[in-house]
C-alpha positions as CSV (number, residue, x, y, z in Angstrom):
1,X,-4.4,-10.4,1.0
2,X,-7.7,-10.0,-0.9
3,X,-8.7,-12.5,-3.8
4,X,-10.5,-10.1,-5.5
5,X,-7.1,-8.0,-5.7
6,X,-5.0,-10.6,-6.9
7,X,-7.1,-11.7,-9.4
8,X,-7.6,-7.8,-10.6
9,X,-3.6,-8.2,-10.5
10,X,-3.7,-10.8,-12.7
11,X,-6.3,-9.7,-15.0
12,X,-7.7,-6.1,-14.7
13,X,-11.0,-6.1,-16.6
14,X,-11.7,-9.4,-15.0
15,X,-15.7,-9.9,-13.9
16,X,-15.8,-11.5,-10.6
17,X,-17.7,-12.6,-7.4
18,X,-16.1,-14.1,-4.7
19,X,-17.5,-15.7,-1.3
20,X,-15.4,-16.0,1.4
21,X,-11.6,-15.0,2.3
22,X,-10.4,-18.3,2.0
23,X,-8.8,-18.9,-1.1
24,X,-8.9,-22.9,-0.7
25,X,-12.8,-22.7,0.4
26,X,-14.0,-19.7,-1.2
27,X,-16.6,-19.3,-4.3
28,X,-15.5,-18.0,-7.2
29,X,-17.9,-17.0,-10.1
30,X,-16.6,-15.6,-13.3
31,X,-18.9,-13.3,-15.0
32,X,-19.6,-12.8,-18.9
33,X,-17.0,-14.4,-19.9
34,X,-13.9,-13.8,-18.0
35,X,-11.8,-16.6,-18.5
36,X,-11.4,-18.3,-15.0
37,X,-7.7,-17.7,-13.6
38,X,-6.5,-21.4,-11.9
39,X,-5.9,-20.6,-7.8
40,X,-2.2,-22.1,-7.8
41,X,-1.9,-18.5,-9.9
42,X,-4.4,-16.7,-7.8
43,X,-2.3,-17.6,-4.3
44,X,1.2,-16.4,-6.1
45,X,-0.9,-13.0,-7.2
46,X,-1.6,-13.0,-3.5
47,X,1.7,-13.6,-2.3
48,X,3.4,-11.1,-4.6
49,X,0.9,-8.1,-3.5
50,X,1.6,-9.0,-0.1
51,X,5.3,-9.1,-0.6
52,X,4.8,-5.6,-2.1
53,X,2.7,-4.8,0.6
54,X,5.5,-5.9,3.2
55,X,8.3,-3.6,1.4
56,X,6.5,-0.5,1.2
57,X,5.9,-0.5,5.1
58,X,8.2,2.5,5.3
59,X,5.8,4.5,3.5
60,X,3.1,3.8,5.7
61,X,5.4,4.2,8.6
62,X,6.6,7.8,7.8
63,X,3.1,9.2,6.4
64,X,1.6,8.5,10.2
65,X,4.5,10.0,11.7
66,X,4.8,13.5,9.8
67,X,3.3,16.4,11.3
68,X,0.3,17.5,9.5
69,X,0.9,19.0,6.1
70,X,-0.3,22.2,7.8
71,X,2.2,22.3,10.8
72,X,4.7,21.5,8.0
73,X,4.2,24.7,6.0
74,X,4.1,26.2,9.5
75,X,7.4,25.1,10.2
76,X,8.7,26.3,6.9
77,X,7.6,29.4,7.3
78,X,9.1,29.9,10.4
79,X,12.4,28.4,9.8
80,X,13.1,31.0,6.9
81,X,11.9,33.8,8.7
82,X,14.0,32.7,11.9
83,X,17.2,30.9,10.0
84,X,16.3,27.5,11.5
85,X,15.6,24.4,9.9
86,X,13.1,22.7,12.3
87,X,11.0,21.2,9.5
88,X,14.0,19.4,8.0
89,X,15.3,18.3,11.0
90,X,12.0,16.7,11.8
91,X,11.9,14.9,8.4
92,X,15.4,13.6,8.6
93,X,14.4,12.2,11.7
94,X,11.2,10.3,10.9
95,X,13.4,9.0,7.6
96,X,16.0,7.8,9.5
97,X,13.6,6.0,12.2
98,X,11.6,4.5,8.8
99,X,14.1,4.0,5.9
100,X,13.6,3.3,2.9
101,X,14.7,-0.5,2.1
């Protein structure tokens, strides 16, 4: 997870620089006066945004799996022209492959 994130997490209008990925090695510079954040609280702003990260993989899942939004209206269109539901039978599926937790 990035550092710059979790300390953005921590403190939004936080005025940063940070060199490296590390959080044990890198360089951290606070800038006009943002009041430094300790790393012990930077690592468990890391860990939570991963953990969120993590739970939400379901979203990412499904939104590479749908059709294109175009072939969706597509498929709308045609199943209420025809009487079919094709498009929700499509979205069923890709929800049931990727639930939601």
């Amino acid at each position: 997870m990035d550092i710059t994130k979790a300390i953005l997490h921590l403190n939004p209008h936080a005025l940063v620089h940070v060199i490296g990925s590390d959080l044990d090695t890198c360089e951290i510079t606070w800038v006009d006066g943002t009041p430094p954040i300790e790393k012990a609280d930077i690592r468990t702003a890391m860990e939570t945004l991963y953990a969120q990260y993590q739970a939400n993989d379901y979203q990412r899942q499904r939104a590479v799996t749908y059709w294109p939004l175009a072939d969706q209206l597509d498929a709308m269109y045609w199943d209420r022209k025809n009487g079919t539901n094709i498009w929700e039978q499509h979205i069923e599926a890709v929800k049931n492959k990727f639930p939601k937790p």
